[in-house]
C-alpha positions in Angstrom: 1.0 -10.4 3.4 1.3 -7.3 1.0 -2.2 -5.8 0.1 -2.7 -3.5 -2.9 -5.6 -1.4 -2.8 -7.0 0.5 -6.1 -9.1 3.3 -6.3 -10.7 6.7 -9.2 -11.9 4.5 -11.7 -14.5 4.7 -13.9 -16.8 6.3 -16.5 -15.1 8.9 -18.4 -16.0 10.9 -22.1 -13.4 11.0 -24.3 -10.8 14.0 -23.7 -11.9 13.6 -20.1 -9.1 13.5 -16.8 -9.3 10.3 -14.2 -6.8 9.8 -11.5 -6.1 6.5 -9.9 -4.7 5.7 -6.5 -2.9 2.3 -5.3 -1.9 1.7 -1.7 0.4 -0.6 -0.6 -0.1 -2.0 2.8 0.6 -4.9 4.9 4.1 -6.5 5.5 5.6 -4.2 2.7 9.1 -3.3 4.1 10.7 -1.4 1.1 9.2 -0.2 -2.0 11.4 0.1 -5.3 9.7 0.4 -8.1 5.7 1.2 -8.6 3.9 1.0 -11.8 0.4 0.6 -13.8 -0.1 -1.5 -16.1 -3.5 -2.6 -17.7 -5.6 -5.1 -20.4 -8.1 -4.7 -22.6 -10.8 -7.0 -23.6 -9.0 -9.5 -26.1 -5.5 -8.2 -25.5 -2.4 -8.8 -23.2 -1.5 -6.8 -20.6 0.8 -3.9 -21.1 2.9 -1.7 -19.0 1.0 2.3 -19.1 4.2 4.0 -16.4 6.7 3.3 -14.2 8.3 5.4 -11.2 11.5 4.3 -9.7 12.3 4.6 -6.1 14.5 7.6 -7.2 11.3 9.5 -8.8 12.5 8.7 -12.6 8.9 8.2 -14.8 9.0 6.2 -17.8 5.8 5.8 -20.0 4.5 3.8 -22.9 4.2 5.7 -25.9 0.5 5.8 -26.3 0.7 7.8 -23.3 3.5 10.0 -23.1 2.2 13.6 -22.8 -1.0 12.6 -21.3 -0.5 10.5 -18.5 1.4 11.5 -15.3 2.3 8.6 -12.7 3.6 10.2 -9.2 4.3 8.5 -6.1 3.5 9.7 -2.0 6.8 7.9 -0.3 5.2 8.2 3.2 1.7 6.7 2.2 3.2 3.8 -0.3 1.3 5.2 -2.7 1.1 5.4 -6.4 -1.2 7.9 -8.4 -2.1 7.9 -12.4 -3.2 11.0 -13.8 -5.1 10.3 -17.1 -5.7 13.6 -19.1 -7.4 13.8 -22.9 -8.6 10.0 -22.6 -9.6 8.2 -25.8 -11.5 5.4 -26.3 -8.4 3.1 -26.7 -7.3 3.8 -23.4 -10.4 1.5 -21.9 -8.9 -1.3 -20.0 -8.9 -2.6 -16.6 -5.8 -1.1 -14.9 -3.6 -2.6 -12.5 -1.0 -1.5 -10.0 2.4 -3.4 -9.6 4.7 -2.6 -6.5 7.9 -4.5 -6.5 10.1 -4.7 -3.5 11.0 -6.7 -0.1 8.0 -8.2 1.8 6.7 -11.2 3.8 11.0 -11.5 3.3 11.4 -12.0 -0.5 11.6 -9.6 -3.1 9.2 -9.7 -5.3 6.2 -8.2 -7.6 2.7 -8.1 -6.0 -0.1 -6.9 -8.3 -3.4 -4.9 -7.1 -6.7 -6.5 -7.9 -7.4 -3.7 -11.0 -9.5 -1.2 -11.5 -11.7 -0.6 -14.9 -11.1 2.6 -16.8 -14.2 3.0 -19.7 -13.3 6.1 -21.9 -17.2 6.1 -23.9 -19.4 8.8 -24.6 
């Protein structure tokens, strides 16, 4: 089995940082593409960024210039870096690794982690 494990989040004021981990372990064999997405109370989810197996980033646009998603190829790991945080951005967020394990390709998700940008 692949296991997803989510860490940093939490209680932040707005124009406050966070930075969320995800670590993929288990029977993961190859790791293409790692990502956050996240869901808000009432709404569906929706993809925050993407990092390809190459490095390339790509980011919603209610993020762009704030967030920063990075990658640690040796660990299987997949960071967030949340900078000037608003209130919108309150949502439980969760980490998607697609690639080959337990011998299919496929997406596994984390179990999320809640992000609550309040003062």
């Amino acid at each position: 089995q692949v296991q997803l494990v989510e860490s940093g989040g939490g209680l932040v004021q707005p124009g406050g940082s966070l930075n969320v981990s995800c670590a993929a372990s288990g029977s993961i064999v190859s790791i293409y593409t790692m990502g956050w997405y996240r869901q808000a109370p009432g709404r569906q989810r929706e993809l925050v960024a993407v990092i390809s197996s190459g490095g390339s980033a790509n980011y919603a646009d209610a993020v762009k210039g704030r967030f920063t998603i990075s990658r640690d190829y040796a660990k299987n790991t997949v960071y967030l870096q949340m900078n000037s945080l608003r209130p919108e951005d309150t949502a439980v967020y969760y980490c998607y690794v697609y690639g080959l394990g337990s011998g299919s390709i496929r997406g596994y998700w984390g179990q999320g982690t809640q992000v609550t940008v309040s003062s």
